[in-house]
Structure formats: structure tokens, C-alpha cells
N, C-alpha and C positions, 0 to 999 in steps of 0.2 A: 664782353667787357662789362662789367660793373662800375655803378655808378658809386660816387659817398656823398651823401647826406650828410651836412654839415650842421650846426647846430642853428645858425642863421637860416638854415629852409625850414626848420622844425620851427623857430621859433616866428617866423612868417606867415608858416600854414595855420599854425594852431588860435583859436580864436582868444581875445582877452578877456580874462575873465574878473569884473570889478569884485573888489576887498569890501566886505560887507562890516559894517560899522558892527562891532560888540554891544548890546545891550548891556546898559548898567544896571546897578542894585536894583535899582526906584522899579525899572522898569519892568526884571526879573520880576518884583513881589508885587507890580501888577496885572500881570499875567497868572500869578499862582490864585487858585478857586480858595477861599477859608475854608480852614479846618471848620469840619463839624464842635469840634471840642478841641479845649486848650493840652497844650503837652504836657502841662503838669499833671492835669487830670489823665490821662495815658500813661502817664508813668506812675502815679499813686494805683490805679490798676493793675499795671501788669507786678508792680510791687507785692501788692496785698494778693494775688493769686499764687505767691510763691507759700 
């Protein structure tokens, strides 16, 4: 005889796992390292290479 596994044993066994809070802008662009050099200046380069 086989058993069924209902959605309530599944959702029992299985452990909960907490919603991790989204970092916003601020906190994105404090994490990111500065450019060595500004984007303008990277695009006047790869401009003037063409």
C-alpha cells in the first residue's frame, strides 16, 4: 500500500526560510569600489579609438 503525501506533511517537514530584506540604492552604491576613472573619460576613449 502506498502512502500520499499531502501538501501539509511537505510543508511541516520543510524548514522556514526568512525573506531577506532588499538592499536599496544608497546601499547598492555603497558597496560598489570607485571607478578608477570617470565614464565620460571611457567613453571619450573608446570614441576616439574608432
Amino acid at each position: 500500500m502506498t502512502s500520499l503525501i499531502t501538501l501539509a506533511d511537505c510543508i511541516r517537514e520543510l524548514p522556514m526560510v526568512p525573506q531577506r530584506r532588499r538592499p536599496d540604492h544608497a546601499e547598492l552604491r555603497q558597496r560598489m569600489p570607485l571607478l578608477g576613472s570617470s565614464s565620460a573619460d571611457l567613453i571619450r576613449d573608446e570614441r576616439d579609438e574608432r
